[in-house]
C-alpha positions in Angstrom: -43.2 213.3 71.3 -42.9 217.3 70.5 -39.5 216.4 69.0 -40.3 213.6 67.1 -43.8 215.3 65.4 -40.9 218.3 64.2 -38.3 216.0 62.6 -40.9 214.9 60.1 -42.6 218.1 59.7 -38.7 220.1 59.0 -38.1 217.6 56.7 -41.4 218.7 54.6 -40.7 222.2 55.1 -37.2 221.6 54.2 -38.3 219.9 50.8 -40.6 222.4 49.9 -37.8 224.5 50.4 -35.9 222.7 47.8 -38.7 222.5 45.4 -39.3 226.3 45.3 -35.7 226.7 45.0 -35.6 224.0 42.0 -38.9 225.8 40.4 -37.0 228.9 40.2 -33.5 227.6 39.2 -36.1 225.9 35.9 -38.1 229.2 35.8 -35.2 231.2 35.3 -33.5 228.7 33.5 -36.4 228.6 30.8 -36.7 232.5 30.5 -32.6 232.8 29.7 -33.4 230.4 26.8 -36.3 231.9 25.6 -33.8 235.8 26.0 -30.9 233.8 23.8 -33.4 232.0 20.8 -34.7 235.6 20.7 -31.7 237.0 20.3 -30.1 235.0 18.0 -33.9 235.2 15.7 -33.3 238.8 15.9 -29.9 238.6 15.1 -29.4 241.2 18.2 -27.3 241.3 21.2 -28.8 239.9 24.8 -28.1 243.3 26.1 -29.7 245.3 23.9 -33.1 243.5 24.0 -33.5 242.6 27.7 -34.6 246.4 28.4 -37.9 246.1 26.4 -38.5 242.4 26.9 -37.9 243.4 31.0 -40.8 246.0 30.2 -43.4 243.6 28.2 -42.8 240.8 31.0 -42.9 242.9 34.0 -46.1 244.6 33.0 -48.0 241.6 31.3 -47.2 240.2 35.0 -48.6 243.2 37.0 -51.9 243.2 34.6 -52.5 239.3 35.1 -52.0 240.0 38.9 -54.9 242.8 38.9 -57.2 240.1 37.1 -59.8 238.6 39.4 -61.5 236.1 36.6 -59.7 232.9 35.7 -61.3 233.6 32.1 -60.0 236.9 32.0 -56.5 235.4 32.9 -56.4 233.0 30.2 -57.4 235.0 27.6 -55.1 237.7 28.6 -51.9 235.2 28.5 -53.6 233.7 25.3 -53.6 237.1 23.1 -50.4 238.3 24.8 -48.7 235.1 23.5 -50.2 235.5 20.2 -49.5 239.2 19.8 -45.8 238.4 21.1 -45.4 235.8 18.4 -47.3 238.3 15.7 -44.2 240.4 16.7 -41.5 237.8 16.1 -43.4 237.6 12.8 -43.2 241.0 11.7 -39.5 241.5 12.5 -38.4 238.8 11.1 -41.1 238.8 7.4 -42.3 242.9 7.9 -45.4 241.9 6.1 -48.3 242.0 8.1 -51.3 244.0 6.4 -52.3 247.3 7.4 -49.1 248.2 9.5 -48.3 251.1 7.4 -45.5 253.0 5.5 -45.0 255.9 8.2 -41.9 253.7 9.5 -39.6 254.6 6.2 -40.4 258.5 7.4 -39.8 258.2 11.2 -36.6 256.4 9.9 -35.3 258.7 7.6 -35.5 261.4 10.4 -34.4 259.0 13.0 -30.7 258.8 10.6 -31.1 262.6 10.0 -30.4 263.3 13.7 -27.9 260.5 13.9 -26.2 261.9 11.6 -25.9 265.3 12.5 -22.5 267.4 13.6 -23.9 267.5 17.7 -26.4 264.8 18.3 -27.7 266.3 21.6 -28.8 269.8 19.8 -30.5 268.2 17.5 -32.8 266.1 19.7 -33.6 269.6 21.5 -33.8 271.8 18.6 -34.1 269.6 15.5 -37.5 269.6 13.4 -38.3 266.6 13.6 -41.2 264.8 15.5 -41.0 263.7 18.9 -41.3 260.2 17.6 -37.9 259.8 15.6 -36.3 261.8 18.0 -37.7 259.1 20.6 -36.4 255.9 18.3 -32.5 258.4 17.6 -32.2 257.9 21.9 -32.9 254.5 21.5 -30.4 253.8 19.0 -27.5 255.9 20.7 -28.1 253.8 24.2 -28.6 250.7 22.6 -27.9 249.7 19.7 -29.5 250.9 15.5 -31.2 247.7 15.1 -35.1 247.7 13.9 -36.0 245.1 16.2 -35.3 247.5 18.8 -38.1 249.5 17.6 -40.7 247.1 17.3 -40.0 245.7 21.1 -40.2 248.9 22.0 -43.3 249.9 20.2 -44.8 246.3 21.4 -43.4 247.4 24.8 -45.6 250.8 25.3 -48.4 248.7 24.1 -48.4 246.3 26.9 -48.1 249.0 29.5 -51.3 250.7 27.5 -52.9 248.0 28.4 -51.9 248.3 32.2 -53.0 251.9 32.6 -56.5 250.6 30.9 -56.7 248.0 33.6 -56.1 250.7 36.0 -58.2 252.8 34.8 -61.2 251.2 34.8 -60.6 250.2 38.3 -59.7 253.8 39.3 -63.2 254.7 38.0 -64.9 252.5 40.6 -65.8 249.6 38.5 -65.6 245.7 39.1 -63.0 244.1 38.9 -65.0 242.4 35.9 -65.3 245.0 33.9 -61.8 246.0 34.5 -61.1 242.3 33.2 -63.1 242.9 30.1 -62.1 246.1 29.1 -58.4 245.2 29.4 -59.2 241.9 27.4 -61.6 243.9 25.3 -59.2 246.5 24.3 -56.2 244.4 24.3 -58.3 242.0 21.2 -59.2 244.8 18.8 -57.8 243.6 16.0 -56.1 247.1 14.7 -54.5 247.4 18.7 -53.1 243.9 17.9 -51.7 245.4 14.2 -50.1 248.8 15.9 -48.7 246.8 18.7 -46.2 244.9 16.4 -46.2 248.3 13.5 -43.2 250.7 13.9 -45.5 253.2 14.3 -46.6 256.0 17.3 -50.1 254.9 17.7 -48.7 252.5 20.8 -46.9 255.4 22.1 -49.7 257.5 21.9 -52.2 255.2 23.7 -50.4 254.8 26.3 -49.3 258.5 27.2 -53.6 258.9 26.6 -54.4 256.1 29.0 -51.6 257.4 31.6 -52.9 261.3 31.3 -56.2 260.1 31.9 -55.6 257.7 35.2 -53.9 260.8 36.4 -56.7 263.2 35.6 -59.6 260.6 37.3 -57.2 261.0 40.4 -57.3 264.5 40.2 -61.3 264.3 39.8 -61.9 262.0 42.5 -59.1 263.4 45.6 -58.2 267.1 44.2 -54.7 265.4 44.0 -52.7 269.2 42.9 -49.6 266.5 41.7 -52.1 263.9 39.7 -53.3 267.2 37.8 -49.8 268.7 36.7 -48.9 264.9 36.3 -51.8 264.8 33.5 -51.5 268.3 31.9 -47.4 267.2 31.2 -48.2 263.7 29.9 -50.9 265.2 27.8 -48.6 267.8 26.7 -45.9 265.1 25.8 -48.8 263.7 23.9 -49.7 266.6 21.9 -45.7 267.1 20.6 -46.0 263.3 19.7 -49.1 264.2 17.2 -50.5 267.6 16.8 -53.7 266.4 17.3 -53.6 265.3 20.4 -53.6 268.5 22.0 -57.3 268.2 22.1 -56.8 266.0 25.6 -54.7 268.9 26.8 -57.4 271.3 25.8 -60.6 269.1 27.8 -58.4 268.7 31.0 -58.2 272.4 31.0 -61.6 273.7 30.4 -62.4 270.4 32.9 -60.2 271.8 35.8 -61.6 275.0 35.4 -64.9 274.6 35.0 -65.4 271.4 37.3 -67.4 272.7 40.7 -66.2 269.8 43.0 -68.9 270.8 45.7 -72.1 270.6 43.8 -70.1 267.8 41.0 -71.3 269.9 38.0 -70.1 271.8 35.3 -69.6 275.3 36.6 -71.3 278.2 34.1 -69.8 281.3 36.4 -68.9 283.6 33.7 -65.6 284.4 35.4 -64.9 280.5 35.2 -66.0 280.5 31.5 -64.2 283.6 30.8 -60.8 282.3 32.3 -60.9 278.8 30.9 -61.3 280.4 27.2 -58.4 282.8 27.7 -56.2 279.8 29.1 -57.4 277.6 26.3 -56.7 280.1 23.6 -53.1 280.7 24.8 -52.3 276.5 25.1 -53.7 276.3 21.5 -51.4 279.2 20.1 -48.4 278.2 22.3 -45.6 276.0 20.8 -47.9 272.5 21.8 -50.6 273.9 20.0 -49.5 275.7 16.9 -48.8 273.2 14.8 -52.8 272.2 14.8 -54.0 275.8 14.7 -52.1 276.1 11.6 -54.4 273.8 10.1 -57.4 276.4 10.2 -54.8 279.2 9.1 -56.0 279.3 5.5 -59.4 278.0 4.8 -59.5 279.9 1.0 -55.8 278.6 -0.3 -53.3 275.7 -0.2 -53.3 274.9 3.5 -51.7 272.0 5.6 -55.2 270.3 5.5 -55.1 270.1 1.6 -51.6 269.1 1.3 -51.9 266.6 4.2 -54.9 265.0 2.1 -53.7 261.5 0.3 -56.1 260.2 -2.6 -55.8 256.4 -3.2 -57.8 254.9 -5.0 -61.3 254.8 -3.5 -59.9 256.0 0.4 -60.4 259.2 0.0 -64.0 260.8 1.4 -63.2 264.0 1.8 -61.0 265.4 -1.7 -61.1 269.1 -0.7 -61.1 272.0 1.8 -63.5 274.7 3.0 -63.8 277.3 1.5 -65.4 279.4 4.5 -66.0 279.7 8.0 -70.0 278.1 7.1 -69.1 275.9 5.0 -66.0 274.5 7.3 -69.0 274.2 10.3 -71.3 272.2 7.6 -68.6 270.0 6.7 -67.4 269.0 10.3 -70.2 266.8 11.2 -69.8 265.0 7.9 -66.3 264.7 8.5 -66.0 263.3 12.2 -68.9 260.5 11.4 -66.3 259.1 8.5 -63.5 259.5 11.0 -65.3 257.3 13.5 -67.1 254.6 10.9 -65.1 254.4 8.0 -64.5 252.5 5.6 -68.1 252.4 5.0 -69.4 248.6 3.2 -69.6 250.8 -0.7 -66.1 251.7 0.1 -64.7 248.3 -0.5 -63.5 247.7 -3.6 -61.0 244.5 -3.3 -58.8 242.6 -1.3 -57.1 245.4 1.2 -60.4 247.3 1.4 -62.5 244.4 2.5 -59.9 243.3 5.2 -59.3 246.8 6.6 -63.7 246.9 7.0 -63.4 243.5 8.8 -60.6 244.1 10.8 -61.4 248.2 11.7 -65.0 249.0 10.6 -66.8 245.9 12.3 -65.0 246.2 15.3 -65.3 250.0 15.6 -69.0 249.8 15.1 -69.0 247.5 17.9 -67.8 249.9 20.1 -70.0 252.4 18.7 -73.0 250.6 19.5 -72.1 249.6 22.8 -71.1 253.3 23.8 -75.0 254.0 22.4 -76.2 251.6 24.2 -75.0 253.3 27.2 -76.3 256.3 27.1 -79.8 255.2 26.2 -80.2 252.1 28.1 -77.6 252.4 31.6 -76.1 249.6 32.5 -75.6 247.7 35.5 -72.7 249.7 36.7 -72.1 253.3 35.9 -69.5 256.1 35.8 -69.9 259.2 37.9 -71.9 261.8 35.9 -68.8 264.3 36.2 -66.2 261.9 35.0 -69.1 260.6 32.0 -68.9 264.2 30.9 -65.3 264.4 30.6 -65.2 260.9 28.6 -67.7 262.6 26.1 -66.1 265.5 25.6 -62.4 264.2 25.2 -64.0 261.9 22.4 -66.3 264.7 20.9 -62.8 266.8 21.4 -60.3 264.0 19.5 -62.6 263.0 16.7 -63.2 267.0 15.8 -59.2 267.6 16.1 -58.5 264.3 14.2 -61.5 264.8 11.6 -59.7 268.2 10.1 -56.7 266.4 9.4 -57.9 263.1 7.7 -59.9 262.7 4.7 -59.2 258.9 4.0 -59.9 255.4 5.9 -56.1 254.5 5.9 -55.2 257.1 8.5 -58.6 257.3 10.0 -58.1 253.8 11.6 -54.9 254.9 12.8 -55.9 257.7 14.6 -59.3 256.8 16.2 -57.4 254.3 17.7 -55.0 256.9 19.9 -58.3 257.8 22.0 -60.0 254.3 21.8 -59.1 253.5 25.4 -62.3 255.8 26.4 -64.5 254.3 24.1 -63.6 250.6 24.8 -64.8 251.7 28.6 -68.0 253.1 28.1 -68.4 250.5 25.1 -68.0 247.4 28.1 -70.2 249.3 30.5 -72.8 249.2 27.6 -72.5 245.6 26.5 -71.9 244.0 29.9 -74.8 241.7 30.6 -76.5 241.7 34.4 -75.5 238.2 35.6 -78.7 235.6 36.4 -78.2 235.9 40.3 -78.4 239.3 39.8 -81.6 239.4 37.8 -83.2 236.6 40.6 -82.3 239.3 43.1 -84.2 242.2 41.4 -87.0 240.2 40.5 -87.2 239.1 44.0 -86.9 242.6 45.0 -89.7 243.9 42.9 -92.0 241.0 43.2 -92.2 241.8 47.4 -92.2 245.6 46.6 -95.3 245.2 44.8 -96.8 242.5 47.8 -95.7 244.8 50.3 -97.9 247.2 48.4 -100.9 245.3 48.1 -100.6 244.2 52.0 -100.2 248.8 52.7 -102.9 249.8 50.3 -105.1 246.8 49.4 -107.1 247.3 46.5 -103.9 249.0 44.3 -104.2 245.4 42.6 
């Protein structure tokens, strides 16, 4: 009998076996086609585009694994087919609103070091931006090709969205608030334009998002590694766009300041006096320079007037300080429009009224829900030590950022570099408390209050 109950149950093993086997065979099948049709849309060799597309599928995979809702599942494959098809688009047409003309510059510099006598000492000691000299290595191991730029630049996007995910689990949340800040994040309607826009916002999202994970570790376990892991990424950050040393700058006054034992903010004036001397030497240094030379001249033609572009009715800010007191009068001004703008009176036709729909709206969202936050709680909460360094790198970007924009077209860009931090405290402040929840806290307070009536009668 023991050999005749086997036969039967080998033979289902065995064709479950097969199926498996079959399911892969198809799978893999399916995904080589899908490799060749893109290839031959992009008119790019197989070999050149498997890296990236290895990337976007490999980490799309790992953040639908981490997902614990089926709704956060779906809508996760749902805008990562639409943003991958948004991509196609924009390789193929290159008209997709808002996206920018910063490509032609990155480009030019991008041939510049191409076509220079020795390559390699160029890359090191050219003057170019970190970004072109990124897309120059990806030419030389691949192949020149735009649509190698744009996979790529779709392909840092996905893996922002990753470090978000893990983020917001690292910081001791639900897994369904993880869910909805990686959905959330991932839907912002400008995330979905700089995801498919040869551009360094995706770049620089990720390297914030990455710096940041690493920091929290550093926070939570005194990790000595997760802490020099942070201060480099956020470094490599700060080369990519001046601005962004302002991360760089928080994690050190953070690391110095942050008492561990009592979880506060240290004020031992040997602590404050040694984080300003090391914060002073990071922001003359070689990472920092190039934004403390935006403060160099308040009285003539300085790199925050010439960096200021007037179109049309863009522009909120048309000139600079002209003194210390009136650069401090002006700042306030200046990081509310860098946050908000474009303001509803600043529309004025087509391109205007889209970029307040797709930018404004949403940003005010986020706004609101941060504010909500802070004045109402929410269900679930960060530690107060790591909610103090999430204020102060926004405080910290928005004042580096506000100095070197004075019109809506680049202010959408470059909120968007830090807008992994707000999305987070913006889903801790709009996330509902669920009904059994609610039962179970009115329950709770209802026999609180019998229990005491039965302890001290008469408190009725």
């Amino acid at each position: 009998m023991p050999t005749k109950t086997r036969q039967p149950l080998r033979a289902a093993l065995g064709s479950v076996r097969t199926h498996r086997c079959v399911s892969k065979i198809g799978v893999s099948v399916a995904l080589l086609a899908i490799l060749l049709l893109l290839a031959s849309i992009l008119e790019t060799p197989l070999i050149s585009i498997i890296v990236p597309l290895l990337v976007i599928g490999a980490f799309h995979l790992m953040t639908i694994g981490k997902m614990h809702t089926m709704f956060g599942q779906v809508a996760y494959i749902l805008v990562a087919i639409f943003a991958f098809g948004l991509l196609v688009y924009q390789i193929e047409f290159g008209n997709i609103p808002m996206t920018g003309v910063d490509w032609v510059r990155f480009e030019f510099h991008a041939s510049a070091i191409l076509s220079a006598s020795d390559v390699a000492e160029r890359l090191v000691e050219g003057p170019e931006n970190a970004f072109p000299k990124i897309v120059a290595v990806i030419y030389v191991l691949l192949e020149r090709h735009l649509a190698l730029v744009f996979l790529f630049v779709h392909a840092f996007w996905v893996v922002s969205l990753h470090f978000v995910q893990r983020l917001t689990l690292a910081l001791g949340l639900t897994n369904e608030v993880a869910d909805s800040a990686a959905v959330g994040y991932m839907i912002l309607p400008m995330n979905l334009v700089f995801s498919v826009s040869y551009l360094r916002e995706s770049l620089n999202q990720l390297l914030f998002a990455a710096c940041l994970l690493l920091f929290v570790g550093y926070v939570q376990n005194r990790s000595a590694s997760r802490l020099i892991g942070s201060f480099v990424l956020a470094a490599a950050n700060a080369l990519l766009h001046s601005g962004m040393v302002a991360v760089l700058a928080v994690f050190l006054l953070f690391s110095i300041l942050y008492d561990r034992g009592s979880g506060r903010i240290s004020r031992n004036p040997y602590r404050v006096g040694m984080a300003l001397v090391i914060l002073l030497a990071v922001l003359w240094s070689l990472i920092g320079s190039p934004f403390m030379e935006k403060f160099g001249d308040l009285s003539g033609e300085s790199v925050l007037e010439a960096g200021q572009a007037s179109r049309g009715n863009t522009t909120y800010v048309t000139r600079t300080p002209e003194n210390f007191l009136e650069m401090v009068l002006l700042t306030p001004y200046r990081m509310v429009m860098l946050l908000t703008a474009p303001l509803p009176w600043q529309v004025y036709d087509f391109s205007t009224a889209l970029a307040l729909l797709l930018s404004a709206v949403p940003q005010w969202i986020l706004l609101w829900g941060v504010g909500r936050y802070f004045r109402r709680g929410s269900v679930e909460s960060l530690d107060p030590a790591l909610r103090v360094l999430f204020v102060a790198l926004v405080i910290a970007c928005t004042f580096a950022f506000s100095w070197g924009v004075s019109n809506y077209g680049t202010a959408m860009r470059h909120r968007m570099k830090w807008s992994a931090a707000v999305v987070i405290l913006a889903t801790l402040g709009l996330k509902r408390e669920g009904r059994r929840a609610r039962r179970r806290r009115r329950g709770a307070l209802n026999w609180s209050s019998v229990r005491a009536t039965e302890v001290y009668p008469g408190t009725e």
